[in-house]
C-alpha positions, 0 to 999 in steps of 0.5 A, a space after each residue: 446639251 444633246 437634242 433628243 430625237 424628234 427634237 424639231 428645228 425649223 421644218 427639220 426633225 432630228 433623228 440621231 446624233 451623228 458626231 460632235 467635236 470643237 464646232 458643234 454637234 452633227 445630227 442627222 434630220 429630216 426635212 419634213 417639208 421637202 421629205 428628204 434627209 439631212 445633217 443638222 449642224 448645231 452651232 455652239 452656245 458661245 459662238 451663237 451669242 456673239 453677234 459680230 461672228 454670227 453675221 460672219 457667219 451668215 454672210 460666209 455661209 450665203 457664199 458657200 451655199 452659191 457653190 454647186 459641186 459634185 464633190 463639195 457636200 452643199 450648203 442647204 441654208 440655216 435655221 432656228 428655233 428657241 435660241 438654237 442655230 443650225 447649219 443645214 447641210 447635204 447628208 452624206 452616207 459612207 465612211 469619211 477617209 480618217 475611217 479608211 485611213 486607219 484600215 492602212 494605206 490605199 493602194 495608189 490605183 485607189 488613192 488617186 481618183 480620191 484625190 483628183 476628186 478633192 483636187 476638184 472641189 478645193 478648184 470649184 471653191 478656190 474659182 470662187 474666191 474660198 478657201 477650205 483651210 480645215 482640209 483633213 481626212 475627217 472632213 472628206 466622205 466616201 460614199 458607195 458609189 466612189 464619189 468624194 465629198 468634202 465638207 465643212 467648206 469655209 468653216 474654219 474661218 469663224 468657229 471659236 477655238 476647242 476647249 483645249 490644244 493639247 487633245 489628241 491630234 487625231 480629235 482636235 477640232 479647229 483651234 487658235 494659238 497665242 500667235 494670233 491673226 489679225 482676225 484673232 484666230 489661228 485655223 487648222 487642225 494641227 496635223 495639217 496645218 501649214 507652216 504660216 498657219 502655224 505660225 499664226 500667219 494670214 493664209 490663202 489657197 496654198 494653205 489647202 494645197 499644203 493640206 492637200 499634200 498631207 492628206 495624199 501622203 496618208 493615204 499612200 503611206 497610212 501615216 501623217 505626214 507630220 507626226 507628233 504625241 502633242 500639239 506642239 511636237 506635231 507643229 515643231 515637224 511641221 515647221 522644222 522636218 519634211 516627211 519621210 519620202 521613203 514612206 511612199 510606195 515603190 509604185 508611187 509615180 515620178 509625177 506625183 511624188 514630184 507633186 507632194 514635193 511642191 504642195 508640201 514646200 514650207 515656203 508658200 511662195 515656192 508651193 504649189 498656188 493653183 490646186 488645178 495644177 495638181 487636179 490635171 497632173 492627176 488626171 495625165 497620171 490616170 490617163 497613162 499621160 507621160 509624167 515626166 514631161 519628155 514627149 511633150 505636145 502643144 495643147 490647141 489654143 482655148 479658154 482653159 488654164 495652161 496644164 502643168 504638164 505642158 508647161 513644164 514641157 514648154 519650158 524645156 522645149 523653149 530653153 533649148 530652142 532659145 540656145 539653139 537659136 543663139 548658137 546654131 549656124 545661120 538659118 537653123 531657127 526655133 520654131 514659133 510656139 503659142 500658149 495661154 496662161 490663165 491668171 488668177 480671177 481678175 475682171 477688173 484689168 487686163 494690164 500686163 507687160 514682158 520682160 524686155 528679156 522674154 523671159 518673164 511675164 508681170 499681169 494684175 490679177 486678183 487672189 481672194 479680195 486683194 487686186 495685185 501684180 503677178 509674175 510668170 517666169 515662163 522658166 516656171 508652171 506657176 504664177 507668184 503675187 509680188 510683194 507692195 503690189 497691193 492694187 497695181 497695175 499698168 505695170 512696165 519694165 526696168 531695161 535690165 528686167 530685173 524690176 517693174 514700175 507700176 502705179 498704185 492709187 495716184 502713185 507711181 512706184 518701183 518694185 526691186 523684184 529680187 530684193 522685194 522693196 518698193 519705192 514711190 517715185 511720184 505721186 500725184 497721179 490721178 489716173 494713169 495710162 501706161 509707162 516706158 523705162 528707157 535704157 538711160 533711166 527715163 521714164 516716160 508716163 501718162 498721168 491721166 486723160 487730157 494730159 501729154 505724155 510726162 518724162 522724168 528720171 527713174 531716180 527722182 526729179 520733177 517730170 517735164 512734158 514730152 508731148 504737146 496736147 492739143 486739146 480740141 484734138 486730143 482727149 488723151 496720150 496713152 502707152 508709151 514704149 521706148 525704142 531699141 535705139 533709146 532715143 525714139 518712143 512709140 504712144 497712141 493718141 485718142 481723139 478726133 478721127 483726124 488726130 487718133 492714131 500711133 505715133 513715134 515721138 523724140 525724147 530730146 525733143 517734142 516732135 512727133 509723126 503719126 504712124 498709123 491710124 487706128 483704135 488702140 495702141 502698137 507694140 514694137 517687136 523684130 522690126 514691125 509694128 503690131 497692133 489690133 485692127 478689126 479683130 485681128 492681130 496685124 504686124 506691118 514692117 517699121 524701118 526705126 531709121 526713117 521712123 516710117 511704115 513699109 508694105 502691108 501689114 501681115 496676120 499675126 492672130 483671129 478673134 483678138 477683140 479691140 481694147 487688147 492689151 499688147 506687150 512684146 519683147 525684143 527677143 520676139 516674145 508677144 502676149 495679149 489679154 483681152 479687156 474685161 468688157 470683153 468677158 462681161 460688161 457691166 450692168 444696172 440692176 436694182 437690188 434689195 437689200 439682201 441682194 436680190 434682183 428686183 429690177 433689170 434696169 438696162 441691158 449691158 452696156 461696157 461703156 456706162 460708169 460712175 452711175 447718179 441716180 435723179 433725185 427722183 430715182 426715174 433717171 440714171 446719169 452716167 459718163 459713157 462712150 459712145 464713138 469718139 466720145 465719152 460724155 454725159 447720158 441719162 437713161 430713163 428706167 421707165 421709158 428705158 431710152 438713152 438721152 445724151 447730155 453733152 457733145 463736146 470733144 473732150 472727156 464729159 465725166 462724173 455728173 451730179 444732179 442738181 436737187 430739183 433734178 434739172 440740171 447736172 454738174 459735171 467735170 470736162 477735159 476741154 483744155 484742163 479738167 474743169 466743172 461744168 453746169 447743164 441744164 437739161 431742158 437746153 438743146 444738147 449743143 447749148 445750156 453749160 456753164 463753165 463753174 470753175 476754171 482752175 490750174 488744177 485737174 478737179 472732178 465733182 463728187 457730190 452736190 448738196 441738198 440745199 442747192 448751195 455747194 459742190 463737193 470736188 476732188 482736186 490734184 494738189 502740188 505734193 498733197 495727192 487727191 485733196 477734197 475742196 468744196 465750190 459755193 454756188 452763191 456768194 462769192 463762189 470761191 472755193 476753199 478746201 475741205 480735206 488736204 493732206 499728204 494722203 489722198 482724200 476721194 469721193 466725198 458724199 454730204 449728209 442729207 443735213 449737209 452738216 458731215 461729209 463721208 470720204 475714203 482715205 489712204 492715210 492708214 495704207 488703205 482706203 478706209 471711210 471716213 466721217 468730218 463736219 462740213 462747217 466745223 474744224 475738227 478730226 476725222 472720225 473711221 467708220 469701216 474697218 478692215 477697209 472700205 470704198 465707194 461711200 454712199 449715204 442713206 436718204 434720211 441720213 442714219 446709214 452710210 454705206 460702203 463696199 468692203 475690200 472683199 467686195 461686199 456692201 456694208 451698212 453702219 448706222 450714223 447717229 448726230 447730236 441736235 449740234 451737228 459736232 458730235 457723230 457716233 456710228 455703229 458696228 459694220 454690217 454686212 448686207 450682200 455681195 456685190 459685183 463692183 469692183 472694190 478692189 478694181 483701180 478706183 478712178 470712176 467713182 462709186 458704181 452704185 446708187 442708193 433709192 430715193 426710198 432707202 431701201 434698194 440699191 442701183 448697182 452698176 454690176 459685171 453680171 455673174 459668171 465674168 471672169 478674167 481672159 487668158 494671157 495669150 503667149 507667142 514664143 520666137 515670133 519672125 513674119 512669115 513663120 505663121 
């Protein structure tokens, strides 16, 4: 029913009815607390009363209201009155494009500022993880004064479907289809759907570059690129014609043409991915820029995303200086060229590795909420995901370049890139730190910190040491990287300032030789050594006959911070990425349950991680690094001191408080990884207790409330990561919990100690779930669509969890007066966090809950970090710089 003017909503009185279509009716209003107009959009009746979509709804739109763009029409907030729900909007005057469409085609002088500006606000929503997916020319406005604005950002992801698909394309609202998505709707206004959208598919950002594409056609040819007299013929072009090219204007430049071809592939994985692409070769075909990539120009090294331009000319320049390094006579070499590649958002990992043939680059980014391995064919201006990725990282060659090994979770696997199939080679990996594959088929592997480095057959087989550890030296073998000659590798060493270096090891045997001293670890490229010494990007000449250093080491690059990742090729290619603590370190900060800041506990600190809150929620533990060290600290939020905990040379991780707060258990690499106790009142250098001493790596995961038991993850032979649980009275024997062939992490008791909340990957993904401590019985699923980093509640009727997509959830837990019977409610969402969800999850959860119940302490990137650019060195050769 249409509301009437002077219909009052809120602090909003309607004025006229602007519109109305499949996701509700449109009214221009005005705020009568701020005195300023605005649009009203009343969400339909079905769509209101569904509780689950509304609170979508809210906790999309909280994230679309954070954009602030000069071309995306913002989000003011919501409001309600008696039953009715709007959505508060910025009112735009002006025609929409539609309008301007049917009045014939836009010159291309006037099309192109138009779509550089769309370009523009499909980025600013992509860099924060949205995706438009309704993107037609209904839903862009033209004011007066020539700016663009795009509406309905995000919208499509949770309107029901119109009442009807058969109506007319040009008024056919946002709809669904029997091929459904796992969420249970198909996005998209026919025309300008993307063929996996059609098809009922998941879809992401190349679904606004393939409507992007669409809306640029129509406005050069003043026709749909995809035409049709019903839904269905409309969907059968789209899947089964391309559009008429001959359409296009005669003017229509080379650049751009080419730039239709690319945002309207019907393979995504062949379209264009990063709308910034098509925003920069707008803007060099406005600026009178060459189009065609024939006189190309290196853009000086900095911070923003390779343009597509340059790279296509880099690619050409690059091929033909190869061959004519391959070819020409003697001492006519290719000159050395230098670039950056912006990678999709991804604070979490810095991990990448070349192609032993130079040619190609495979890095973890993340797209949206999912954290996966990417490849750039430097022979290509885009980045692609790779298949089975989902959560890799530390990512390593094959010799023939032609597959990637990487590890997942606690797996180490092998990806077939031109096949696409993935194959676990090992499990049990805790907490991995690198990989090598050597011509022979070896693979060379650190397993986790305080461990040697492991050796074993790319075709399977039992790894074997190929390192000895020294445990009151060393705290961990890392980066391994086989030699050209097949029989010597290169690794770093982290321990005492006596023993921490680079060293070269033999496969046929265990010795080894220290090389160098330093921080991190070396590379090995046209017979040097490169490695990060004090900012700076060193190489120093390394004969592998004698497997020793030669003369002084030479500049390769400034402003390269410590903890930058390395990787090179034999041919001479070299790229780097700084870590993300490098872009932003983490934080703690209290929060309210919606999210807000209430608290700045401490200033950044990169190094702080697995945060225990006191019982009395005074004192934050936490495993930290700080020298040679990673051990246990407090921090005291009140008196805002550090305080340390533990001295010992090996890794101190993982605390837990007991329940009076006056000690803490936690797990220490002095030898193996066993559980340790402390009391805090003690001397730093005295006061532990060694708990548990077993074969097995262990790390505690929670300490019950009554005192009596020790919840720990432990390493099993063939079961992955199993859950155990250690008495402190009695005969304090362990006994297992959890053990499968699936990995069981972080568990959490109740407040009663009568349930345990774990995360499982038995489904393919991490999911939460709930078990009886004392009682044999199954499992109970408590997330949906995934979760990680469970927390309880302090009186035990919420647990908590941070979803795939990074926010933190709520579901109510309910038990009988038995303790044998749990039910739990629907999830909820309460705020966005900045965790890491989707970052590998060695360091257990990132956050706290109060004492209270109430707020929540979080171990936070702070807002704006973002991954650092992948910095290339093509035919790098000493002395060229």
């Amino acid at each position: 029913m249409s509301l009437a003017a002077g219909t009052r909503i809120g602090p909003y009185e309607v004025v006229s009815m602007v519109g109305a279509g499949g996701m509700g009716e449109v009214y221009r209003a005005h705020d009568t607390s701020l005195k300023r107009d605005v649009a009203l959009k009343i969400l339909p009746e079905s769509f209101a009363a569904d509780a689950e979509r509304l609170a979508r709804f809210h906790r999309e739109a909280e994230v679309l209201a954070s954009l602030n763009h000069p071309n995306i029409a913002g989000i003011h907030g919501l409001a309600e009155t008696g039953g009715l729900k709007a959505l508060v909007m910025e009112l735009v005057e002006g025609d929409d494009l539609a309008d301007q469409i049917r009045r014939g085609p836009i010159p291309v002088d006037e099309a192109l500022p138009i779509a550089r500006q769309i370009a523009e606000a499909l980025e600013a929503a992509h860099d924060q993880g949205i995706a438009h997916r309704d993107l037609k020319p209904a839903n862009i406005k033209l004011r007066g004064d020539g700016t663009v604005k795009v509406l309905d950002f995000g919208l499509a992801k949770v309107l029901k479907p119109a009442a009807s698909i058969e109506g007319a394309v040009a008024t056919s609202a946002t709809m669904t289809s029997p091929m459904m998505t796992q969420r249970g709707v198909i996005l998209g206004t026919a025309a300008y759907m993307s063929p996996e959208q059609a098809k009922g598919h998941a879809v992401d950002e190349r679904a606004d570059a393939w409507a992007f594409g669409c809306v640029l056609y129509e406005m050069l040819t003043g026709r749909r690129a995809f035409e049709g007299e019903t839904v269905a013929e409309v969907l059968a072009a789209i899947l089964q014609t391309d559009p008429d090219w001959r359409r296009l204007p005669s003017t229509t430049p080379e650049p751009v043409r080419r730039l239709l071809r690319r945002t309207l592939h019907k393979d995504p994985r062949f379209r264009l991915r990063d709308i910034h692409d098509a925003r920069v070769e707008l803007a060099d075909v406005q600026g009178g820029a060459p189009g065609d990539g024939a006189a190309a120009h290196v853009a000086p090294a900095s911070r923003a995303p390779l343009r597509w331009a340059v790279g296509l000319a880099l690619v050409a320049l690059t091929a033909v200086l190869t061959a004519a390094w391959e070819w020409s006579p003697a001492g006519v070499q290719a000159p050395e060229v230098r670039f950056e590649i912006n990678p999709t958002s991804s604070p979490w990992s810095s991990s990448l590795a070349v192609s032993p043939d130079g040619r190609s680059i495979v890095f973890e980014a993340r797209a949206g909420a999912q954290s996966q391995l990417w490849l750039r064919s430097l022979e290509s201006v885009a980045a692609r995901p790779l298949p089975g990725t989902a959560g890799g990282w530390h990512p390593f060659w094959s010799p023939d370049s032609r597959s990637v090994a990487f590890f997942a979770g606690t797996s180490l696997k092998l990806l077939n890139i031109a096949a696409g199939s993935v194959t676990t080679l090992r499990s049990e990996i805790p907490s991995a730190s690198g990989g090598a594959w050597g011509q022979d088929g070896t693979i060379l592997f650190s397993p986790h910190p305080g461990s040697p480095l492991m050796r074993m057959s790319a075709n399977g087989g039992e790894p074997v040491a190929a390192t000895s550890f020294e445990p009151r030296q060393h705290q961990g073998h890392f980066a391994p990287q086989i030699l050209p000659d097949g029989r010597h590798f290169l690794f770093f060493v982290n321990g005492r300032p006596e023993a921490r270096g680079v060293y070269v090891g033999t496969l046929d045997a265990k010795d080894v030789k220290r090389l160098l001293d330093g921080d991190a670890s070396a590379v090995y490229a046209n017979r040097h050594l490169l490695f990060v010494r004090d900012g700076k990007l060193m190489a120093q000449r390394f004969d592998a006959d004698q497997l020793k250093m030669i003369g002084d080491p030479v500049l390769v690059a400034d402003d390269v911070p410590a903890g930058t990742v390395l990787s090179a090729s034999p041919s001479g290619t070299i790229v780097y990425r700084a870590p993300a603590a490098e872009t932003g370190q983490r934080q703690f900060v209290w929060v309210d349950r919606t999210g807000v800041e209430t608290e700045r506990v401490m200033y950044r600190d990169a190094s702080a991680l697995g945060p225990a809150l006191s019982p009395d929620g005074r004192r934050v533990a936490v495993f930290r690094r700080q020298g040679e060290n990673m051990d246990i600290w407090t921090y005291d939020r009140v008196r805002r001191i550090w305080e340390r905990v533990t001295t010992h040379p090996g890794d101190d991780i993982y605390p837990l408080w007991s329940p009076d707060g006056s000690r803490i258990i936690f797990g220490s690499r002095r030898g193996g990884m066993d559980l340790y106790s402390k009391l805090l009142d003690a001397p730093v250098e005295r006061g532990e207790d060694l708990l548990l001493n077993t074969p097995e790596v262990k790390f505690p995961t929670d300490w019950s409330r009554d005192g009596q038991f020790v919840l720990y993850n432990s390493i099993g032979a063939g079961t992955g990561v199993d859950i155990w649980v250690l008495p402190l009275e009695g005969n304090r024997r362990p006994r297992e919990i959890v053990r499968t062939e699936f990995n069981e992490q972080h568990p959490q008791f109740s407040p009663d100690g009568r349930w345990i909340a774990y995360q499982s990957d038995k489904t393919g993904r991490f999911e939460i779930y709930l078990r009886a401590f004392n009682a044999e019985a199954g499992d109970t699923p408590v997330s949906v669509e995934g979760g990680s980093q469970a927390r309880w509640s302090p009186d035990g009727t919420e647990l908590f969890y941070v979803a795939p997509d990074d926010w933190l959830m709520a579901v109510s837990v309910q038990s009988n007066v038995a303790g044998d019977v749990v039910e739990t409610g629907k999830p909820v969402s309460l705020f966005l966090t900045t965790v890491g969800s989707t970052a590998p999850n060695t360091n257990r959860q990132q956050y706290s809950v109060a004492p209270d119940g109430r707020s929540f302490l979080m171990n936070s990137v702070p807002a704006g970090t973002n991954s650092s650019p992948i910095t290339v060195i093509l035919n790098w050769r000493p002395g060229l710089q």
